[in-house]
N, C-alpha and C positions, 0 to 999 in steps of 0.2 A: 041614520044619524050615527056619526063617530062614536063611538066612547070612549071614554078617557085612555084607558088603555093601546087604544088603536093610535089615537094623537103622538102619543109616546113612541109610540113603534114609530110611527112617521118621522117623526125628527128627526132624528142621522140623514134619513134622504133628502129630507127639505135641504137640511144644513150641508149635507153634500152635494147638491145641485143649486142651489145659492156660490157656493166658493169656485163649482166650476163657469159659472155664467161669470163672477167678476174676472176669473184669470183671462177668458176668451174674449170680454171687453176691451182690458186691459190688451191685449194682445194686439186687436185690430186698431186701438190708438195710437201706438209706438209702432209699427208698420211701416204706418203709411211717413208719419215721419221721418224715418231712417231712410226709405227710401229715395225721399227728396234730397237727402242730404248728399247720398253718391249720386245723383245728379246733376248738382250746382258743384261738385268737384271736378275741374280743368281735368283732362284727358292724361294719360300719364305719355312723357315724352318718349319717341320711338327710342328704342335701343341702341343705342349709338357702336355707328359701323366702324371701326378702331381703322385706319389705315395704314397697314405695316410699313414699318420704318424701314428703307433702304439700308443695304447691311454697306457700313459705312466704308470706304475705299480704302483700304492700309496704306497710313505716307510709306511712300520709297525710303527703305534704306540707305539713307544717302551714302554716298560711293568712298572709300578714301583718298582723300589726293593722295596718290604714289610720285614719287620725282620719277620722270623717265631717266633712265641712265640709256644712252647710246654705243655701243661696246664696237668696237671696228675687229673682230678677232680674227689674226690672222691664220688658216692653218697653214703647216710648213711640213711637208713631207721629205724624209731625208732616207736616200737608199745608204743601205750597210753593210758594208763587208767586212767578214770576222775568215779571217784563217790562220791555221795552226801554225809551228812552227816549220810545216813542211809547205807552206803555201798554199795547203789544200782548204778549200771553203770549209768551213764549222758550221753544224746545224745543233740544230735542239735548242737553242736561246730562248728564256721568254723575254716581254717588256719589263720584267723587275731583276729583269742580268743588267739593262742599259740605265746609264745617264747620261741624262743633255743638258747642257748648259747652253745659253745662248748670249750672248758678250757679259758674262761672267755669272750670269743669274739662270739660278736652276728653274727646269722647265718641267711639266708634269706633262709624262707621255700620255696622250688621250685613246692609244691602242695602237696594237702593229699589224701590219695587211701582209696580204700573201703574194711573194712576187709570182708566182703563177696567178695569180687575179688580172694582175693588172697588165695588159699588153705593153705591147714592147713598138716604138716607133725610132728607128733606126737610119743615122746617113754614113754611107758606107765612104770614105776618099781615095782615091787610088792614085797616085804619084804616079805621071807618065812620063818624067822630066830624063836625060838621060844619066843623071848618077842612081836609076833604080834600072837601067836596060837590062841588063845582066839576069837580071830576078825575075822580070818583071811576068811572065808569062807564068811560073810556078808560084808568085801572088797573086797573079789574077785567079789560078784556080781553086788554091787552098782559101781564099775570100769568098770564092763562090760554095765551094762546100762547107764554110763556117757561117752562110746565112741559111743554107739548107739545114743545117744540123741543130742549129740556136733557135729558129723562129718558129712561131707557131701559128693556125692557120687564124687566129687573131692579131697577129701581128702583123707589122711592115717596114718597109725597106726601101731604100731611096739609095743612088747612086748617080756619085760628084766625080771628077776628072781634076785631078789637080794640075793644073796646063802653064800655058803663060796667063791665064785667065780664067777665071772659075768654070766649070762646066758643068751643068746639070743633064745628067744622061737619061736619068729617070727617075721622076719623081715617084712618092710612096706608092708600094704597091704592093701586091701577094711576093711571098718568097720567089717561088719561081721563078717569076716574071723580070728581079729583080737581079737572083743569078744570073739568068742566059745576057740581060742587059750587061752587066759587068763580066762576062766573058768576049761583048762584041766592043770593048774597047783599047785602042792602038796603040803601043808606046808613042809619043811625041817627041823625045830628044830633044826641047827645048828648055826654056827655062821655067823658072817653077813659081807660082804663084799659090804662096802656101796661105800667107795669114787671110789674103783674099777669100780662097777657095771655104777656109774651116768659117772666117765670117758670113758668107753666103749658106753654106749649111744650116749654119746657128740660123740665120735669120727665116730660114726656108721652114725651119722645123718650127720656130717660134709662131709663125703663118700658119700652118698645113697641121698641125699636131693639137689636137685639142685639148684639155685639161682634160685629168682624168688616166693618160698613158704616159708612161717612161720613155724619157725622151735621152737617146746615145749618139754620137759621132767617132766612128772610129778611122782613125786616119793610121795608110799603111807609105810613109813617108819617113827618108830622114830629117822633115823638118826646115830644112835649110831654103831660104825663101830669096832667090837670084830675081825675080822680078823686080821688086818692091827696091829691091837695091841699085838695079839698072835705073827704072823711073826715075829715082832722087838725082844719082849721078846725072843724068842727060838734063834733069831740070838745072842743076847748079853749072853745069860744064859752059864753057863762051866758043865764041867765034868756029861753031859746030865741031868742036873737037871732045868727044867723050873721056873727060875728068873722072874716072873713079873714085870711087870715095875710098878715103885710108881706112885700116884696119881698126882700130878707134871708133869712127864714125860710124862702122858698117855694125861695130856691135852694139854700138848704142840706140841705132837704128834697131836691130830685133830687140832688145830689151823693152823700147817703150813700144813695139808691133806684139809681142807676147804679151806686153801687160794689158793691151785693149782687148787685144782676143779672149784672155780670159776674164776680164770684166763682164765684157759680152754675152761670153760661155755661160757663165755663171748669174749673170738678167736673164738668160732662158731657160735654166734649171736644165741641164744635162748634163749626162756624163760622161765625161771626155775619157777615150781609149785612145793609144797610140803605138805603132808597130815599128820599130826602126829598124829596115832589113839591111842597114849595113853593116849591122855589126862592130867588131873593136875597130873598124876602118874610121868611123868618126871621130876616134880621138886624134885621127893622121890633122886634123884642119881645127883652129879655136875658131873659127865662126861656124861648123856643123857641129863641135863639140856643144859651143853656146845655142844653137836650135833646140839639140835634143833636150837639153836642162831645161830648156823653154818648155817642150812637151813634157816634163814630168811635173812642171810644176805649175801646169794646165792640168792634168790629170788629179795631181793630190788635191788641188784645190776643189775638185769636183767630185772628188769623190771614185772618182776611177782610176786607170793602173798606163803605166809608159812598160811597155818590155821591149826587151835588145836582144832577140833570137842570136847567139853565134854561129849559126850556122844555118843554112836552108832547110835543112831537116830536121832544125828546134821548131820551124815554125807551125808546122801541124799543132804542137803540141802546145804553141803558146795561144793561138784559137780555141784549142780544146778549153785550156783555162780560162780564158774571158768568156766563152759559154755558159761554164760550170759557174762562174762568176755572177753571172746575170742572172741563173735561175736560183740561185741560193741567196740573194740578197735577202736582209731584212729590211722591210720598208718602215721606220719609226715614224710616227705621227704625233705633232700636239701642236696646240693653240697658242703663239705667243701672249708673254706677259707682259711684253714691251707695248703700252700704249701710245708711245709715239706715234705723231702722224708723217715726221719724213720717210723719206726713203732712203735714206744713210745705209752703207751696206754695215751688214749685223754676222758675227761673226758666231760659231757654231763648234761646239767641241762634244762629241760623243764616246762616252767609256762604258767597259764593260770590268767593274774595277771585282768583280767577284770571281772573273778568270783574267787576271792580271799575264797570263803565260799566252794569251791569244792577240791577234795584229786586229786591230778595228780599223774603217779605211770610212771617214764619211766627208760630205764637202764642206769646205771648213765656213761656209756662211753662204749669203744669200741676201738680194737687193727685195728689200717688199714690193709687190704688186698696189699698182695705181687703186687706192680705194672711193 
């Protein structure tokens, strides 16, 4: 049997095992019901799989509309001769010594080339007619040493016959090849068929000469054209009797034959040289005086030189200077400003006004090229 005492003592443990028996009731009540509760709860939705967004296309910068402008620019190369007051070529020039104007409007030089650059395509004329007999064997060879000494192994040379009819001895070729040819031709002592022959040159080189080389004719002639004068007369004359034409006639006849030739001259961009071995003997006649006027004013207009050796032992020396002449050119280049679309010939004035004391020689215009 307990005693009171004992009882006492017990209590705390009763009353502490009593409060744990309700907590662990309690416990196993609430359980079971929570647990049902996350079971009648739907599932939670899968994680959604994001699908990356295509990295969007940049619009096009749209473009500007620009206006096309269409430009036809022509360039226009123009050889130049500058010499002192003794005739002798002048070097050192740049392109801000020169002005060009072109039928009256200043033109901007776009650069100058080096006439050692640019080859040389050359027709040589040799008058076989008999008012050159006399000479003619001492031109034929001082011509053949002035393409030996001027040309270079870029260069070429073609050789014409001024005849009763053009003649073509030989076409462009190496120096050499072009000397000995111009050594194997004959005086003729006939008549002379001048404006013919320099026309056929012109058009042979216009053919045969590509863009890109300097293109010369140099005729060793007095000029004086007997064929062209004979044809007219025999066509006007009647009842087969040969009419010569009066003096009158015959000069108006070369005047409008020099002015086609140098139109000509001048559509194919060359530079016309001229040698007149007869000397002060031309002024003895006014229709070879009116020739030779004709070849110099073929030459200025192109740019090149008419000389009258006095004597046959000037003429070494007048070769010499159209040699020296050719390799010392400046070749001025620029793009006209004339938008025009004809081909109206365009007229050319080049100065070099910062050595006012020096001769400038350039062609005084030029027909445009078909564009």
């Amino acid at each position: 049997m307990n005693s009171p005492g004992n009882r006492m003592n017990n209590t705390p443990a009763l009353l502490t095992g009593a409060l744990a028996f309700f907590f662990l009731s309690l416990i196993f009540l609430v359980m079971p019901a929570h647990a049902q509760t996350l079971k009648q709860m739907p599932a939670p939705p899968p994680v959604p799989r994001l699908k990356p967004k295509p990295t969007p296309t940049p619009k096009p910068t749209p473009t500007p509309e620009y206006e096309v402008i269409r430009t036809t620019s022509n360039l226009v190369v123009v050889p130049v001769s500058v010499t002192d007051a003794q005739g002798q070529p002048f070097l050192g020039l740049t392109q801000n010594d020169f002005r060009v104007q072109e039928d009256g409007r200043p033109q901007e030089i776009a650069q100058m080339g080096d006439p050692e650059q640019v080859p040389l395509d050359i027709a040589v004329l040799l008058d076989v007619s008999a008012s050159v007999d006399a000479r003619f064997v001492f031109e034929q060879r001082t011509a053949a040493d002035f393409l030996r000494q001027v040309l270079k192994k870029e260069d070429r040379a073609s050789v014409f016959a001024i005849d009763q009819k053009p003649r073509l001895i030989q076409e462009l070729t190496t120096v050499e090849i072009a000397a000995q040819k111009l050594m194997t031709i004959a005086p003729a002592r006939g008549f002379t068929a001048f404006f013919d022959s320099v026309l056929a040159a012109e058009a042979y080189l216009d053919k045969a000469s590509p863009p890109g080389r300097r293109r010369l004719i140099l005729v060793i002639s007095d000029g004086d054209d007997t064929a062209r004068i004979l044809d007219v007369s025999a066509n006007q004359s009647r009842n087969g009797e040969l009419q010569l034409m009066g003096t009158d006639a015959q000069l108006r006849l070369i005047e409008r034959a020099q002015a086609d030739v140098q139109r000509e001259v001048q559509r194919g961009e060359i530079t016309f040289y001229s040698i007149n071995p007869s000397g002060e003997t031309m002024h003895l006649n006014v229709r070879t005086a009116r020739s030779e006027l004709g070849m110099e004013r073929i030459a200025a207009a192109t740019g090149g030189a008419a000389f009258i050796p006095r004597t046959d032992s000037d003429l070494p020396d007048v070769f010499r200077r159209i040699a020296s002449e050719i390799r010392s050119q400046y070749l001025i280049q620029y793009y006209s400003n004339n938008q025009s679309s004809d081909r109206a010939y365009r007229r050319i004035v080049v100065t070099a006004p910062v050595r006012p004391q020096l001769r400038v020689r350039a062609r005084e215009g030029y027909y445009p090229k078909q564009k």
